[in-house]
Structure formats: structure tokens, C-alpha cells
SEVO-579232 format. One record per residue (C-alpha): y, x, z. Coordinates in steps of 0.05 Angstrom, whole numbers, plus 5000, padded with zeros to 4 digits. Each point is the difference from the previous one (the first is absolute). Example, Ala and Ser with C-alpha at 12.3 -4.5 7.8 and 13.67 -1.06 7.14 Angstrom:
% residues 2
491052465156
506950274987
This chain:
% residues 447
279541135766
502149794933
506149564982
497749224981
501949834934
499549224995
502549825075
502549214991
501049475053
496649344983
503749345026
496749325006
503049495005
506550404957
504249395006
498149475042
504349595065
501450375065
495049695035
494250234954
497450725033
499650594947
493850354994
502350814986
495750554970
502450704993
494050334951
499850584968
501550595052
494550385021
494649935056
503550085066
507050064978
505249835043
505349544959
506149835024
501749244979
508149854998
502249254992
507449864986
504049364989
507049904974
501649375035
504349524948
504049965061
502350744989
495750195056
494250644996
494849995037
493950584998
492550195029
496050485010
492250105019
495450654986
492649714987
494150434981
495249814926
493749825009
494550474965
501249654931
508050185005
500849285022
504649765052
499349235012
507349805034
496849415036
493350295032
503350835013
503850075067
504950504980
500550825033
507349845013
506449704988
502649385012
493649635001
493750215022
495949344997
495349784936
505049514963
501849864932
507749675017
500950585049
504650324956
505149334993
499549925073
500450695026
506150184955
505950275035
507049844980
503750454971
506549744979
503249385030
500349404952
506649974950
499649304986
497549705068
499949234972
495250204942
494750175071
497249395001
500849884926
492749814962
501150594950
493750344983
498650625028
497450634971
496050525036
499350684971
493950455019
498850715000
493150345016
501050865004
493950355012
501050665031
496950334938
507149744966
496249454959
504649345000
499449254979
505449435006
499749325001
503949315011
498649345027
504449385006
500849555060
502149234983
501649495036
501049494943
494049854969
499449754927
503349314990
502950035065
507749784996
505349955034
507349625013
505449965053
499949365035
507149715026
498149334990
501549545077
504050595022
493850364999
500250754995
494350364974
495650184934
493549594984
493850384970
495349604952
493250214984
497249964938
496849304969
503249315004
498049895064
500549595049
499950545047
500250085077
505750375030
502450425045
507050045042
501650825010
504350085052
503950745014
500850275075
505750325041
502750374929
502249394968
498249964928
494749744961
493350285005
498649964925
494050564995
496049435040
502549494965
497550314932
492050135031
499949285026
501449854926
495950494981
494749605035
501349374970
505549775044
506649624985
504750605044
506649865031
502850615022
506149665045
506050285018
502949765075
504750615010
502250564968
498149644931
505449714951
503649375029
497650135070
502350335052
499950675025
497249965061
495049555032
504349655047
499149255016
495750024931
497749134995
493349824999
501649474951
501050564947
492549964994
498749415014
503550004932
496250524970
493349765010
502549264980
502150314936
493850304980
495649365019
504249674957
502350404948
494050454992
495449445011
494050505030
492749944992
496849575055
507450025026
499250625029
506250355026
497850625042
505250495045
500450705001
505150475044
500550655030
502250175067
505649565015
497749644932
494049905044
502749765053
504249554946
493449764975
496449795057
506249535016
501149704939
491949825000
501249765066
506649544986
497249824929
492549905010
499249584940
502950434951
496350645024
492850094972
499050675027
504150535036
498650794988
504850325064
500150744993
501950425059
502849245035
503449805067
496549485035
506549845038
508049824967
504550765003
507050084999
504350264935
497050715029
502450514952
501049484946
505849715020
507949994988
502050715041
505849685032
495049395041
494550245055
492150184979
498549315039
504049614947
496349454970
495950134936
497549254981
502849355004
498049274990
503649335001
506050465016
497150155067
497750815019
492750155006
499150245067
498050764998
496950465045
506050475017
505349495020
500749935072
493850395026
501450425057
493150384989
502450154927
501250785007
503050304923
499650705030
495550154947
502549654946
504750495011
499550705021
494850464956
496050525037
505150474979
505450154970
499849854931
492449885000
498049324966
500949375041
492049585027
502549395026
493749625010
501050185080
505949615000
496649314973
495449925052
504850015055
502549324976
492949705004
500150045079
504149455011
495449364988
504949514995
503850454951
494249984958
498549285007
507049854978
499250504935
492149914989
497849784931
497049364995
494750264950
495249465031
503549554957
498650344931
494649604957
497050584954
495950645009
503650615029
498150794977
504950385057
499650774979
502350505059
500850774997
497150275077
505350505004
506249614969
505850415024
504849344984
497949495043
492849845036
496549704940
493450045016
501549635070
503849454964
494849844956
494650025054
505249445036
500149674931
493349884987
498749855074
503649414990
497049874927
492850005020
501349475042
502049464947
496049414984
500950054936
494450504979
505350354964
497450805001
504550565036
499350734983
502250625028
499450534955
501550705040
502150684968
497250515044
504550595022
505649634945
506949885018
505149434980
500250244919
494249644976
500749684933
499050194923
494650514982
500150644973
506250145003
504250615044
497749925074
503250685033
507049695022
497849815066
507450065028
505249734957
506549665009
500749335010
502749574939
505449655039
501050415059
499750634971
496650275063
493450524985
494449595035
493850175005
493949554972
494450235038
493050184964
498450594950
501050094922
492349994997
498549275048
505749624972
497650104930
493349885021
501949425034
504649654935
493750134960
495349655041
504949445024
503049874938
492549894970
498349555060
506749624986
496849954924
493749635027
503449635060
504749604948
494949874946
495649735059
506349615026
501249734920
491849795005
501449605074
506849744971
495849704935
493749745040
505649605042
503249684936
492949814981
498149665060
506149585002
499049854936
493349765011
501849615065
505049614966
């Protein structure tokens, strides 16, 4: 068999958001060769990550990424973002702040055909898309960095909320804008001027946040949406349920339908049952504290020694003490706006997909007519957020605790399941912006 002289890889979309999928042609190797496709990314956090798949050419020479389950390697289903997702890390970031950073990122590709033909080619990531900008907000006490689409506006927004890590959640923050959202990535702990752990963390703080931006950003149709992750979610089904008029719509990835503890987000030196949220100076009631069925054994102790930590067990222990849970339950009956809840079935963190179900139980039964979904990653576990990005770190230490936990899911369902979600969360909010204007018009009219 003869060596292919013009071997190239053709890229489209080259340079496009995250959350556009690729489509990626290998052409030029001959009929039936087997060509080994390499992806590589040098993280701009310092981190290296790599992949790996063998996939066969068609009779033309042709391998189509997206429709050719590969021989081998570290994918073996028909998927053009296969080789983000299924990269494997390879050196441990330098500069871990930069992680969550909204830096593009490059992705180099190299097809070898065993005949020794080779092609390379690049495509870029983004999370910023053109006209998109961006500013620190420290305005009210107010910790966080607000995302502006492109256009005078107005525009609606969106509230982005961080989980047990702390932090802002500023990749979000930039699709929302992306999308034509007015983004506040906030900052409650672990963020500049806050605190570092999530201890006795008031309520009020954004109830000051999402005054702010009905004020200051002055939103189309006045619509001020929430979005959190994990304990974020949990965050944002209470502050929809405490603030129902300045809630629109919540989006509650991987949520709690019932208050937790500071669990492994809190000061070291005060128990996991310390209280995470305040208001009016007064502790919200959480599920932990005082609950002789609450059983942390495994919260605690991993299968083995040194093995990753799955917790989930230890969350619905908790749950079989009613009046626990009646003193620590949610009210989400009293939030006003539509609800997307998005669950992974095997979250290793906490019982997601249960919560939710509990959620939207209670949801479904509002007069309102306001809609409740629950979106459902199959086989995913608790990581389910951007697209296209790195999905192999299934086990990684916790950002406070420094504990190696274990998310639950595979590389392959929890990327499935932030592609899908994240487009459902696209259409659930535009829909939500749509309801939000039709109500503006009626008053309107009535008055």
C-alpha cells in the first residue's frame, strides 16, 4: 500500500464557542486505512491534557470523526467532541485559578495513518463570543464579574451561582452572555471580599444581588433568572423561594431539594452540620442537625484505602427522619417562575436525581401554571455543566476539602449529558424570556 501524499484534517466550525459541536474529517489516507487520531490541549492553566482513538477510512480514504466508532482507544463511540471529552490529563494544572478562566482554548489534531502519511490541524474553543465584555462588579458589597452581550440592549439576565468550590463560575457566565444574557458570575465564598468558607453565608447577600441587577441593569421584561450548581443549586432554589418576585426563572443543576450543613465547605475547625445559610440573622434549619437517623459513615470512609470517596449513600440517610426534613425542606412551592431541574442518575455527590424528582413533585402542584422540568442525564454523575470540554476526571479532589471524591457517571455520559442539558437550558430560558414578555404585555393591556 502506497504512502498518501495530501493527508489534511478539515475543521468546521475552526473557531467557533464551546458549545458549537465540530464536524472532523480526516481525508486523504487510503481505502481501509487505519489512522490513529491524537488530540492534545495545553490548558492556559498550565495543565496537558491528551487522547487517543484508532478509527478505520472509509473506501474513499475518508474518516468522518462524528459518524466512525473508532477500533480503539479512548473512545470507541461515533462523535465529533470525543476527542475534548475523552482527553486524559496529563500534567496537573500550574496555575490552578486560570481553570475556570474564559481563555480560549486551542486543540491540536493529529491524524497518522499506518502507511506513515500525516495531517495536523487546530481548532479553538471560546467561551466569549464577539462583543461579549466583561467587568468586576464590587458595587453593594457585591462580589462577582458581570458579562454583557453584545448590542445596547436591554437585555435579560442571569444570576450564576458557583457550588461547594467557592468561586465564580465565569465559563457559564460568559455562554449565558453568549446567548444574549446580562451574566453575573457572583462570588459568595472563596471570591475576593468574601469569605473562605461557606459558613453562616446571609441570604440577604442576594437578595442584594438580584436587587442590584433589577435596578442597575434594568433587564428586558425585568427578567432576572438563577442559575447554580450543586450547592449553587440548592442556593438557587432558596433564593427563588425567599425572593419570588425577583426570580423569573431558576436553572438548578445537580440541586438539593432539602437545606445541608457546611458539609465539606465549611471552616475545618466547626462540625459538617454547621449552618451554611442565614436570614434575618436567624440559621436555616438543615437536614443534618439533630437527626438521629443521619448516619455520615459514608461521607466518610472510601471503599478502600486510598480509593476515591462516593458519598451519595450518606445523603439519604438524613432523609428518613420526616420531621428532619420538614424542618430543612425547601419551600419551592413558593417560587413564581418556570423551573428546568437537571439531575445526573448516578451522581456520586449527593442524590440529585431524587431531589429533583422531590422538587418538581412539589412544583407541579402550583396553581400558578408555571412549567417544571426535570431534565435527566442518563448513566451521568454530579459533573454536568459546560460542553466540550475534558470529561475523564471522574475522581478529583475536592476544592475546599481537599478530599479525592468521587462524582459518579463516565467521561462519555457526563459530556453527553452537558451537551444536551446545556442546549435544553438554551431553549428553557429563551422560552422563560417569551412567558416573562407575554406577562408584561398583559398587564400592560389590563391596565
Amino acid at each position: 500500500m502506497t504512502r498518501p501524499l495530501h493527508a489534511r484534517i478539515d475543521i468546521t466550525p475552526a473557531d467557533a464557542l464551546v458549545d458549537v459541536p465540530r464536524e472532523i474529517t480526516l481525508r486523504g489516507f487510503n481505502g481501509g486505512e487505519r489512522v490513529t487520531l491524537t488530540a492534545t490541549l495545553n490548558h492556559p492553566d498550565g495543565s496537558q491534557w491528551e487522547s487517543h482513538a484508532v478509527l478505520t477510512a472509509d473506501a474513499d480514504g475518508t474518516v468522518a470523526v462524528g459518524d466512525t466508532a473508532p477500533a480503539s482507544g479512548g473512545w470507541i463511540v461515533a462523535d465529533a467532541t470525543a476527542p475534548v471529552w475523552a482527553m486524559q490529563r496529563l500534567r496537573a494544572p500550574t496555575r490552578p485559578a486560570w481553570s475556570e478562566g474564559v481563555a480560549p482554548l486551542d486543540v491540536t489534531l493529529t491524524a497518522t495513518g499506518q502507511y506513515g502519511a500525516q495531517a495536523r490541524g487546530q481548532y479553538t474553543l471560546r467561551f466569549l463570543a464577539p462583543g461579549v465584555t466583561h467587568r468586576p462588579v464590587s458595587e453593594a458589597g457585591l462580589s462577582g464579574t458581570l458579562y454583557t452581550p453584545a448590542g445596547p440592549g436591554p437585555h435579560p439576565a442571569v444570576l450564576v451561582l458557583a457550588g461547594s468550590g467557592g468561586g465564580m463560575h465565569e465559563q457559564r457566565a460568559a455562554l449565558y452572555a453568549a446567548h444574549g444574557y446580562s451574566a453575573l458570575a457572583l462570588g459568595y465564598f472563596k471570591a475576593p471580599g468574601r469569605p473562605d468558607y461557606i459558613d453562616d453565608t446571609p441570604l440577604e447577600y442576594f437578595d442584594t444581588a438580584l436587587r442590584w441587577m433589577h435596578e442597575r441593569l434594568a433587564p428586558q421584561h425585568g427578567f432576572v433568572a438563577v442559575s447554580g450548581v450543586s450547592r449553587g443549586g440548592e442556593l438557587v432554589l432558596l433564593l427563588a423561594s425567599h425572593f419570588p418576585a425577583l426570580v423569573s426563572a431558576v436553572v438548578a443543576y445537580v440541586p438539593s431539594a432539602v437545606v445541608h450543613g457546611t458539609l465539606r465547605a465549611g471552616h475545618p475547625d466547626k462540625p459538617r452540620d454547621a449552618t451554611a445559610w442565614t436570614w434575618r440573622g436567624e440559621p436555616l434549619p438543615n437536614v443534618w442537625r439533630d437527626n438521629p437517623d443521619a448516619d455520615w459513615h459514608a461521607f466518610d470512609h472510601p471503599p478502600a484505602l486510598g480509593e476515591p470517596l462516593r458519598q451519595a449513600a450518606a445523603f439519604h440517610t438524613p432523609l428518613r427522619n420526616a420531621q428532619a426534613v420538614a424542618r430543612a425542606r425547601i419551600p419551592v412551592e413558593n417560587i413564581e417562575g418556570p423551573v428546568l431541574l437537571i439531575s445526573g442518575t448516578d451522581d456520586g455527590f449527593w442524590p440529585s436525581t431524587l431531589y429533583s424528582d422531590q422538587v418538581a413533585d412539589v412544583l407541579r402542584q402550583r396553581k400558578n401554571g408555571a412549567p417544571v422540568e426535570h431534565w435527566r442525564g442518563e448513566g451521568a454523575g454530579h459533573a454536568i455543566g459546560v460542553p466540550q470540554l475534558p470529561a475523564t476526571l471522574i475522581a478529583k479532589p475536592h476544592p475546599v476539602a481537599g478530599l479525592l471524591l468521587d462524582g459518579g457517571g463516565t467521561a462519555q455520559a457526563n459530556a453527553r449529558a452537558s451537551a444536551a442539558s446545556w442546549a435544553r437550558v438554551v431553549d428553557f430560558l429563551a422560552d422563560a424570556v417569551q412567558r416573562s414578555a407575554s406577562s408584561v404585555a398583559g398587564r400592560a393591556t389590563a391596565s
